[in-house]
ZARORO-458381 format. One line per field, with one value per residue: x, y, z of N, C-alpha, C, O in turn. Coordinates in steps of 0.1 Angstrom, whole numbers. Example, Ala and Ser with C-alpha at 12.3 -4.5 7.8 and 13.67 -1.06 7.14 Angstrom:
2
n.xx: [132;128] $
n.yy: [-57;-22] $
n.zz: [78;71] $
ca.xx: [123;137] $
ca.yy: [-45;-11] $
ca.zz: [78;71] $
c.xx: [132;129] $
c.yy: [-33;0] $
c.zz: [78;79] $
o.xx: [142;134] $
o.yy: [-33;11] $
o.zz: [85;80] $
# end
This chain:
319
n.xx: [65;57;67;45;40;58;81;71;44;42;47;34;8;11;11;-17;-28;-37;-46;-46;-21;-5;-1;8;35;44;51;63;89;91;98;130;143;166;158;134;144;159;145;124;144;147;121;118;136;123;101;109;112;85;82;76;58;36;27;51;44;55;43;42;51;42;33;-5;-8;-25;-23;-33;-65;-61;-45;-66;-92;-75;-68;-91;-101;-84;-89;-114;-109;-99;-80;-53;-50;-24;-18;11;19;40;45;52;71;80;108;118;98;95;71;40;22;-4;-26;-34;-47;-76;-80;-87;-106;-133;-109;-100;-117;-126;-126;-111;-82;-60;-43;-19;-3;23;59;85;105;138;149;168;149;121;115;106;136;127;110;110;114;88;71;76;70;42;38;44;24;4;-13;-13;-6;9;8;34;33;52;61;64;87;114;151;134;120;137;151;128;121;144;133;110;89;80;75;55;51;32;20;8;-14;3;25;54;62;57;76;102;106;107;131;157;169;148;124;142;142;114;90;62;48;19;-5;-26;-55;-68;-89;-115;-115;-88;-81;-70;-43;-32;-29;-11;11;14;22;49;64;64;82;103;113;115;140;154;156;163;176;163;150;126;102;90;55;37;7;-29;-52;-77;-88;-116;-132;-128;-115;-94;-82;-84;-60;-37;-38;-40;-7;6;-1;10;38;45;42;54;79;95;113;120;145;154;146;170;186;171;170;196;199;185;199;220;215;206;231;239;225;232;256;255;238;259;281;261;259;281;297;325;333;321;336;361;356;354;377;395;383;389;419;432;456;444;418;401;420;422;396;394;410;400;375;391;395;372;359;371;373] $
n.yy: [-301;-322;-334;-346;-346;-347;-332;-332;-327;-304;-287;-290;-283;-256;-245;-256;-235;-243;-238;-251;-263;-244;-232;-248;-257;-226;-236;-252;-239;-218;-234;-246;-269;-293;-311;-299;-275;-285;-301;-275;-259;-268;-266;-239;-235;-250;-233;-206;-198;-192;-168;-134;-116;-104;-75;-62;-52;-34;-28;-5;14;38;26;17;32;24;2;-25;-22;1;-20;-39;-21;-14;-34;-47;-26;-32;-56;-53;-39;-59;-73;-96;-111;-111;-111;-109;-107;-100;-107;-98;-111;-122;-124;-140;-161;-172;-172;-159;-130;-132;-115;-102;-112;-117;-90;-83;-89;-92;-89;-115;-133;-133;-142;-142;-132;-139;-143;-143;-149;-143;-157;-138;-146;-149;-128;-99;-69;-78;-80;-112;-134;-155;-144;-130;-151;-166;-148;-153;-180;-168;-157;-172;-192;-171;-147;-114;-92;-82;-77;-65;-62;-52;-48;-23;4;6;-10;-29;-18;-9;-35;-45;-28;-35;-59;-56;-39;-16;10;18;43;43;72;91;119;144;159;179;170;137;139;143;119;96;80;91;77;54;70;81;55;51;49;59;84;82;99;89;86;112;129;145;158;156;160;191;193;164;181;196;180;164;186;191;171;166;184;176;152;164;176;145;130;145;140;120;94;85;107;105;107;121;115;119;99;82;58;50;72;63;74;87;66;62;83;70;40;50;67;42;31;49;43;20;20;42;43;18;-4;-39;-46;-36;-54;-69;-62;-68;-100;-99;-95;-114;-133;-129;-128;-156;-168;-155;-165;-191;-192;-186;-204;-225;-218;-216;-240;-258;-282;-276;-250;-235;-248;-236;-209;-209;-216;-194;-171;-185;-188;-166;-143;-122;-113;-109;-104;-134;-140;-129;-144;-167;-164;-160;-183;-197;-187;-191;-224] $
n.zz: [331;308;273;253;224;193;173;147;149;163;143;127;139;142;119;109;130;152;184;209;203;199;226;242;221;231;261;259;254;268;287;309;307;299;275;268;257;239;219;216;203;176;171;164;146;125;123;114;92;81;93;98;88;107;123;150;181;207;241;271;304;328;359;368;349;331;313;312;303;282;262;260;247;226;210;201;189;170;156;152;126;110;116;131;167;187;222;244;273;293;328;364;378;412;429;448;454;427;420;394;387;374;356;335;316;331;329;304;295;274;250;256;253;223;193;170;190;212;244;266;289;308;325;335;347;352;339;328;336;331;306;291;284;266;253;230;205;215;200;178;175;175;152;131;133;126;134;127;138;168;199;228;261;288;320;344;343;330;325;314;290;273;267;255;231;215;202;192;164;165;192;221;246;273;294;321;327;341;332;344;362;359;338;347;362;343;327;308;286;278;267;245;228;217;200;201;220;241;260;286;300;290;297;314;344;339;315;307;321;305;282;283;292;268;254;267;266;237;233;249;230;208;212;218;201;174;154;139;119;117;131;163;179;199;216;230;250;257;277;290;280;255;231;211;194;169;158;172;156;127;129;137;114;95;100;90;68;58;65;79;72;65;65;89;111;108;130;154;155;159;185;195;191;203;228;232;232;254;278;276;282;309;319;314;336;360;367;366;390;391;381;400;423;419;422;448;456;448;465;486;491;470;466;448;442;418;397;394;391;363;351;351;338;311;305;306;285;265;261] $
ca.xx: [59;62;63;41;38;66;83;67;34;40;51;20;-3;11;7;-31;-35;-43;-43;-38;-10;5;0;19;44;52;54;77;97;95;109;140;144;174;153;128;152;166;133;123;155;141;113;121;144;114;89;115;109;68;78;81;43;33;37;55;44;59;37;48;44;41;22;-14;-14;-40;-19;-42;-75;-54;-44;-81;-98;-72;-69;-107;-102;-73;-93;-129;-105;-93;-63;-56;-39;-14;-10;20;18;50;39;64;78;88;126;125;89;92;54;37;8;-11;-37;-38;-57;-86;-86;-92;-121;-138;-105;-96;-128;-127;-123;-95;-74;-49;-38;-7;5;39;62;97;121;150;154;168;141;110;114;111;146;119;100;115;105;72;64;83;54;26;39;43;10;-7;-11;-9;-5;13;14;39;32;64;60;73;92;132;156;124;119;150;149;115;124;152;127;94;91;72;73;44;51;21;19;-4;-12;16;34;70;68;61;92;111;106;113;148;163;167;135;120;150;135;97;82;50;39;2;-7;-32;-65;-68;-105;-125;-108;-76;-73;-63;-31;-28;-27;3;22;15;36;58;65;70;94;117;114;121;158;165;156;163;182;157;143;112;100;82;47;27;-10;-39;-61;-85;-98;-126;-141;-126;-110;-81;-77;-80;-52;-25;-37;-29;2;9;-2;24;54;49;41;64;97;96;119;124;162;156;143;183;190;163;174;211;197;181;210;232;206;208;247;244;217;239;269;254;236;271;287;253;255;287;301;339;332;320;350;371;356;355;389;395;375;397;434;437;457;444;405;393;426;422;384;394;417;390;367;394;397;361;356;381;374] $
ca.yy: [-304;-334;-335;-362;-337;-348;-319;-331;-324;-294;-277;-293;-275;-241;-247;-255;-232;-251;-235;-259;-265;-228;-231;-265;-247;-216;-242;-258;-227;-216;-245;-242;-287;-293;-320;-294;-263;-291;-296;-260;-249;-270;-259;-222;-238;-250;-220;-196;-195;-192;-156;-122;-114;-101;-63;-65;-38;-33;-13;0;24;38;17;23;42;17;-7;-34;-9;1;-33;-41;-18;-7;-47;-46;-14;-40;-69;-44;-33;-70;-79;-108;-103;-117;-105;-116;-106;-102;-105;-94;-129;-125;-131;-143;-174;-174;-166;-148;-123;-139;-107;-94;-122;-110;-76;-83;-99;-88;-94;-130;-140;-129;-156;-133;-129;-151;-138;-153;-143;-155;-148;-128;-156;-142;-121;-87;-55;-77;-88;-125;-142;-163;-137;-130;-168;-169;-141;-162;-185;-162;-144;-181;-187;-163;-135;-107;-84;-87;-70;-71;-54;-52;-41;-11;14;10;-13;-38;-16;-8;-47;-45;-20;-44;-66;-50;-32;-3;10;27;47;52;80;98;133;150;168;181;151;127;134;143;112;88;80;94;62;51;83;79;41;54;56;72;84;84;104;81;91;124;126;148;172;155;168;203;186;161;184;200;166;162;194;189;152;170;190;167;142;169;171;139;120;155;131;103;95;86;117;101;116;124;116;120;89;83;43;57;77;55;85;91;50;64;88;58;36;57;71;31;30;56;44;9;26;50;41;4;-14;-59;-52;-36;-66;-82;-57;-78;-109;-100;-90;-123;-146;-132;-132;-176;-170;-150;-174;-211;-194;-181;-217;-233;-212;-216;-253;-262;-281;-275;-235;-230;-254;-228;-196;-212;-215;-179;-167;-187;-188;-164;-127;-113;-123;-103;-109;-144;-145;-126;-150;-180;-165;-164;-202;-201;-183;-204;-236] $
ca.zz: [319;301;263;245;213;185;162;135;156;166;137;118;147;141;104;107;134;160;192;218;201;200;237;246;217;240;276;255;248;281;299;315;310;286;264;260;251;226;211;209;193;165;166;158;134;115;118;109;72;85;104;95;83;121;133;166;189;220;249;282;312;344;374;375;336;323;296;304;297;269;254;258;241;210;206;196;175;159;155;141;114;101;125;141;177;201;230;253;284;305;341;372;389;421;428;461;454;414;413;386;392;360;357;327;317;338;328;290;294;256;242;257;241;213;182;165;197;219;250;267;300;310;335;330;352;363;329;332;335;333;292;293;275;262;246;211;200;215;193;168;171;170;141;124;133;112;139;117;146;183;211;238;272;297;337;346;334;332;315;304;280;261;262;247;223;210;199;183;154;167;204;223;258;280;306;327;330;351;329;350;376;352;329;356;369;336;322;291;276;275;256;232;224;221;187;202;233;246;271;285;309;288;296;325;349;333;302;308;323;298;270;289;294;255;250;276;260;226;235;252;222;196;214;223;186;165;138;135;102;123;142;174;183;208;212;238;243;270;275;296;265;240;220;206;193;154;159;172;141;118;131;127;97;87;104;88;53;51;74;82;58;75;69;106;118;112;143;162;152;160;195;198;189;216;244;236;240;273;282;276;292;319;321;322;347;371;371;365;401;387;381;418;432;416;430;464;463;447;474;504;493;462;470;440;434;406;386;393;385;351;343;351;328;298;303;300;270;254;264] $
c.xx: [65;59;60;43;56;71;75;46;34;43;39;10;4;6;-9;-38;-43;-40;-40;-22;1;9;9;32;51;53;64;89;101;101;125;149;155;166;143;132;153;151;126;132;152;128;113;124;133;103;94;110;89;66;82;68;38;40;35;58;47;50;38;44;46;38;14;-17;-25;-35;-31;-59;-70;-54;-62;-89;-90;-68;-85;-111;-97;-82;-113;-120;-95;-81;-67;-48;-37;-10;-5;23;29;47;55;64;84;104;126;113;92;75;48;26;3;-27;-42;-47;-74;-86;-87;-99;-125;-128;-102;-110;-133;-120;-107;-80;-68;-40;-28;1;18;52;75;107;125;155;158;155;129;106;119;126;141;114;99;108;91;64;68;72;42;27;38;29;0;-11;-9;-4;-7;19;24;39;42;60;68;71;110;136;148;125;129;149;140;117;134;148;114;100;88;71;67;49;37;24;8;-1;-6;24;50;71;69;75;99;118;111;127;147;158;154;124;126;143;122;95;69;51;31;5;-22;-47;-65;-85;-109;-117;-95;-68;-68;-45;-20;-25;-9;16;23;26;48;69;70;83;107;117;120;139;165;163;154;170;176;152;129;107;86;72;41;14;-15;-44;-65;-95;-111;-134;-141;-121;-96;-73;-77;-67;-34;-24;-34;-20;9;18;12;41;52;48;53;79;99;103;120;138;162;152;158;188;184;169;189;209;192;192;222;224;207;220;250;237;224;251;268;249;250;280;279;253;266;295;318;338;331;333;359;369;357;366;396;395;387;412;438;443;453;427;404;406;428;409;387;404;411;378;373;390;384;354;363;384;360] $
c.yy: [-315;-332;-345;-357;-342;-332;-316;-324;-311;-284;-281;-284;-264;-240;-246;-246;-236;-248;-239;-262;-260;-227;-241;-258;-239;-222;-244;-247;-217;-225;-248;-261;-290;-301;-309;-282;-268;-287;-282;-249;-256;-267;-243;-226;-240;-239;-211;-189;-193;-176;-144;-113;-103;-82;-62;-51;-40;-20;-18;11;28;32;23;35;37;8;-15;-33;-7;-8;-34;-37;-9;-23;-49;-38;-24;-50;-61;-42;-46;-75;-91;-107;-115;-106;-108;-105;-105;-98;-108;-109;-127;-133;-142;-164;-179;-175;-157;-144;-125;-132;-106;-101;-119;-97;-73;-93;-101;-92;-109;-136;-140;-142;-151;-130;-140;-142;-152;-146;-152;-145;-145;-140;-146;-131;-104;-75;-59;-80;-100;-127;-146;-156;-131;-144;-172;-159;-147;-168;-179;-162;-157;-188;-182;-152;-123;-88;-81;-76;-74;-60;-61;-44;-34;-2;14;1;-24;-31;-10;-22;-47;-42;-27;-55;-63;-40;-19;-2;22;28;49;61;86;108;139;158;163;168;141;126;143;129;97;87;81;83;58;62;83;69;42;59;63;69;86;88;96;87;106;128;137;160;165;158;184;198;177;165;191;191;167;173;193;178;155;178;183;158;148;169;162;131;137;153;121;108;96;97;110;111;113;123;116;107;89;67;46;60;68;66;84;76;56;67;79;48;41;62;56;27;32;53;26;11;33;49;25;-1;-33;-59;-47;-45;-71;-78;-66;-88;-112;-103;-104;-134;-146;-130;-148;-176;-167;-159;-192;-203;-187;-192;-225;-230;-214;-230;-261;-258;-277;-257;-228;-234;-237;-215;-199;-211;-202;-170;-165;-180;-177;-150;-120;-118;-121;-105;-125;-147;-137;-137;-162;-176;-162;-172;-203;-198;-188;-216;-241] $
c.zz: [311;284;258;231;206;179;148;138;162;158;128;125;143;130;101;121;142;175;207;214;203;218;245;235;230;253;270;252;259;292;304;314;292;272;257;251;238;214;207;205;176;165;160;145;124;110;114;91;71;88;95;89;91;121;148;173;204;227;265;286;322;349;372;362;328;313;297;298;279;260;247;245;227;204;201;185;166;153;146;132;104;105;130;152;188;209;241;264;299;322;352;378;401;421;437;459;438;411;406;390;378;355;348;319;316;335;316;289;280;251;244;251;231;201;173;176;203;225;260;280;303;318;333;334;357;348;332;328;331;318;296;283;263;246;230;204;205;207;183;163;166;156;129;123;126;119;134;129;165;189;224;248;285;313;340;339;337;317;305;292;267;259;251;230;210;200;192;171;161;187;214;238;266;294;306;328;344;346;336;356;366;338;335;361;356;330;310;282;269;267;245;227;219;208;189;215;235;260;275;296;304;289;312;327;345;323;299;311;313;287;276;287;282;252;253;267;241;227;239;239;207;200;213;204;174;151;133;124;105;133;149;175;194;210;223;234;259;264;279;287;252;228;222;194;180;154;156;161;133;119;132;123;89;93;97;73;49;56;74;72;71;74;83;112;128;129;154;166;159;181;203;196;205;227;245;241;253;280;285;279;306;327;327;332;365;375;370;385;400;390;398;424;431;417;441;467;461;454;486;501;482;467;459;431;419;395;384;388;368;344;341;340;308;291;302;287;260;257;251] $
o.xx: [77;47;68;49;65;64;72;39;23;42;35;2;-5;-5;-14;-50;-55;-31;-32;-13;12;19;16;41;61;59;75;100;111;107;130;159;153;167;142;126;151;148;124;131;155;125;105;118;134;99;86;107;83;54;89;71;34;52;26;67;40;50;36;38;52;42;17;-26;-32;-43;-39;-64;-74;-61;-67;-93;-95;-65;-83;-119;-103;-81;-120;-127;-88;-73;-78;-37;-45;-2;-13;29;26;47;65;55;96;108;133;119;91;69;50;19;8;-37;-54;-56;-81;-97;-87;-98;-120;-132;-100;-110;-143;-111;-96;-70;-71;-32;-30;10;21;54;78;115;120;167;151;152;122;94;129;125;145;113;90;98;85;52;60;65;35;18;31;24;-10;-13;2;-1;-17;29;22;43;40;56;79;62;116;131;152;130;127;146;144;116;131;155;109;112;98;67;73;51;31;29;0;11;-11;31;56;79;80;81;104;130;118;132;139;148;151;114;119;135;117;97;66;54;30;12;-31;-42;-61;-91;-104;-113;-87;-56;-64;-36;-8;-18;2;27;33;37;57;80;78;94;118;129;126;148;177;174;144;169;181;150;122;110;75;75;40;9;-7;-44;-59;-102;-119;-144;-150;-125;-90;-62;-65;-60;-25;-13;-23;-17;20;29;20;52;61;53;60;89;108;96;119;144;169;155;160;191;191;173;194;216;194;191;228;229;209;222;258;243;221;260;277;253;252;285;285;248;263;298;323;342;338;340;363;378;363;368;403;403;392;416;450;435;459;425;405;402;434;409;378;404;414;372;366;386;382;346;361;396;356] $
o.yy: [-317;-328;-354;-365;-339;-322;-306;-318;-307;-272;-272;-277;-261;-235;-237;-248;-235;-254;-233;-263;-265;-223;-238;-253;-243;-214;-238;-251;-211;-222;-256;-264;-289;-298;-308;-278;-262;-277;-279;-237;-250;-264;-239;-222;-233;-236;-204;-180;-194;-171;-144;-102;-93;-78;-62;-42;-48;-9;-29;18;20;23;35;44;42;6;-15;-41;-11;-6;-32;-45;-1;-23;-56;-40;-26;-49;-66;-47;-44;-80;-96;-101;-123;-97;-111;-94;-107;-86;-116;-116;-132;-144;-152;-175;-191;-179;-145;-151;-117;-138;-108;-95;-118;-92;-61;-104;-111;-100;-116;-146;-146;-150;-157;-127;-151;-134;-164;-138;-164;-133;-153;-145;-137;-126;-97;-74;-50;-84;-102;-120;-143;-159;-128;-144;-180;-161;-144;-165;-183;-165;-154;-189;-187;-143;-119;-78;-79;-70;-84;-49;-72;-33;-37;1;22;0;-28;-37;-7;-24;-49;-49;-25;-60;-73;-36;-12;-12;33;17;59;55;87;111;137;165;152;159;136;116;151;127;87;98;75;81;58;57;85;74;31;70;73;58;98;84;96;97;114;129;132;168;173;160;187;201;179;157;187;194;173;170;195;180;149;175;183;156;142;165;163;127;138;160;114;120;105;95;111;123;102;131;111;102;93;65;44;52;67;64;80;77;54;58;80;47;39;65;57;23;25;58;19;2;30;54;21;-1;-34;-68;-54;-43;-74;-86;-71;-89;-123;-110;-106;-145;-154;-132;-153;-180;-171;-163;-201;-212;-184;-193;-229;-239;-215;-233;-273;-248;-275;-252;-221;-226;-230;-207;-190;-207;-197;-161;-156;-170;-177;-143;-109;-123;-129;-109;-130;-156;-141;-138;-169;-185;-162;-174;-211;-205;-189;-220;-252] $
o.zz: [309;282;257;225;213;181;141;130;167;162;121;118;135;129;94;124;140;180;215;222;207;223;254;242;237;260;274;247;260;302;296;320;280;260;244;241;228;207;195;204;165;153;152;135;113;99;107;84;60;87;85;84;86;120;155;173;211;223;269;279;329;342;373;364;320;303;288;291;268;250;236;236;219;192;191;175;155;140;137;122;95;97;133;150;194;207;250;262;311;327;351;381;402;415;435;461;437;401;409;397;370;351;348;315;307;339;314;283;273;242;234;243;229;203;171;171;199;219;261;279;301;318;325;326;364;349;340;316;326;316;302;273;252;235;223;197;199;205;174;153;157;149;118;112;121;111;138;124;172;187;229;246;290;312;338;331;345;306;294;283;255;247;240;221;198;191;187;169;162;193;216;244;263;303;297;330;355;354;335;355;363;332;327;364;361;327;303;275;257;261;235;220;216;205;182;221;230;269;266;301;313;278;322;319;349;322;288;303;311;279;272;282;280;248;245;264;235;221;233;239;199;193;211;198;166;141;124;120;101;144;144;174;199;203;231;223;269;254;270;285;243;216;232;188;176;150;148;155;129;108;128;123;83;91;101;66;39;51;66;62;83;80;90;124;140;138;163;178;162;187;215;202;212;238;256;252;261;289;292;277;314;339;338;338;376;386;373;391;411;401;405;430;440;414;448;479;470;453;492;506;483;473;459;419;410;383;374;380;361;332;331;333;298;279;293;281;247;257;249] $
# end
């Protein structure tokens, strides 16, 4: 990617809402090319005082539970009821080619064309558990933008979403009717992090099951978050039928009415400052030919690696 686009040009296009712009914005933001990092660390620097307007919902899931169904059709509820929506798209990247599976795209048809929406697929890198690095400041954008309401959907189900979770205000679980297997089968953690869960395909010969899972899913959540201010709920929703989409809006509603205060944001914020720092020392360590020299030799002649590589990464934390 080449940038022809100035700062002064690209912080004017977010300003007026100019969508080509937002999109050459987030390339630039995703570029891995030192001149453009430079450039889109000023750029944040300028939209900053633009952000914080936006509610940033994080949604996640099993394989095969329906987010992009989901997305779809409670992004349309969002957008009938006076929203405007982003939705970022973290798509799995292969480790081994660096290719993204660029789907989800394609399976929000109604909402990618929609005049209120901006959908944005983009692919994780080498980021841990499937949250792009990236992905805190491209919602940065939106939210500067004028986006009054962004989604972020993560692949999987592990440490993406504690990542995830790190980063949104509000954070939605989806599962499928299973009951025992299926929270047998999910990690703690990730239940702890979960402002709601949807039980999702509650519809046909499914929903006898699903009301189950729903209990099931209450129960564990009344234990593991029995001190939260916010008590996590539970809800049925079926894309298929199109029911249950009131339910999740207003339950929201009420968690951005009555709990949300923006000093939790700073937690965000804090969360995103040192992902740059693990990110530009993890950069100097990967590309620096001095750093390798000096494990190679570690490696051949040293009798004692690991207290020799702890002692190489003092010198680097204090250099």
């Amino acid at each position: 990617m080449k940038s022809t686009l100035s700062l002064e040009q690209y912080v004017d296009g977010i300003k007026k809402q100019n969508r080509a712009i937002l999109a050459k914005a987030i390339t630039l933001i995703e570029s891995s090319l030192k001149e453009h990092q430079l450039l889109a660390r000023e750029l944040i620097r300028e939209i900053l005082p633009l952000t914080g307007n936006a509610q940033r919902i994080g949604i996640s899931g099993t394989p095969g539970v329906g987010k992009s169904t989901f997305i779809e059709h409670f992004g349309m509820k969002s957008i009938e009821q006076g929203h405007t929506l982003a939705v970022l798209a973290i798509d799995p990247t292969s480790q081994l080619t660096g290719g993204s599976i660029l789907g989800d795209k394609t399976r929000m048809q109604k909402l990618s064309a929609h005049a209120d929406a901006f959908i944005r697929p983009s692919s994780n890198g080498d980021s841990l558990g499937g949250v792009a690095a990236k992905t805190f400041e491209v919602m940065l954008l939106c939210d500067a933008f004028g986006f009054d309401r962004i989604f972020i959907e993560s692949v999987g189900v592990g440490q993406s979403e504690i990542a995830l979770s790190n980063i949104c205000d509000f954070f939605i679980l989806l599962m499928q009717p299973g009951s025992g297997d299926e929270l047998q089968g999910i990690k703690r953690g990730i239940l702890e992090v979960s402002d709601l869960v949807i039980v999702n395909k509650a519809d046909g010969d499914n929903l006898p099951q699903a009301k189950i899972a729903k209990h099931d899913y209450e129960n564990a959540l009344s234990v593991l978050k029995a001190k939260s201010s916010w008590p996590p709920k539970v809800l049925l929703c079926s894309s298929l039928e199109k029911t249950g989409f009131e339910a999740i809006e207003e339950t929201i509603q009420e968690y951005y009415s009555k709990y949300f205060q923006i000093d939790f944001r700073h937690k965000k914020i804090k969360v995103w400052l040192k992902e740059i720092m693990i990110q530009q020392f993890k950069t100097k360590i990967l590309k620096s030919k001095k750093i390798e020299d000096q494990i190679d030799k570690i490696i051949l002649s040293s009798e004692d690696m690991l207290t020799d590589i702890d002692r190489l990464y003092e010198r680097l934390v204090h250099d």
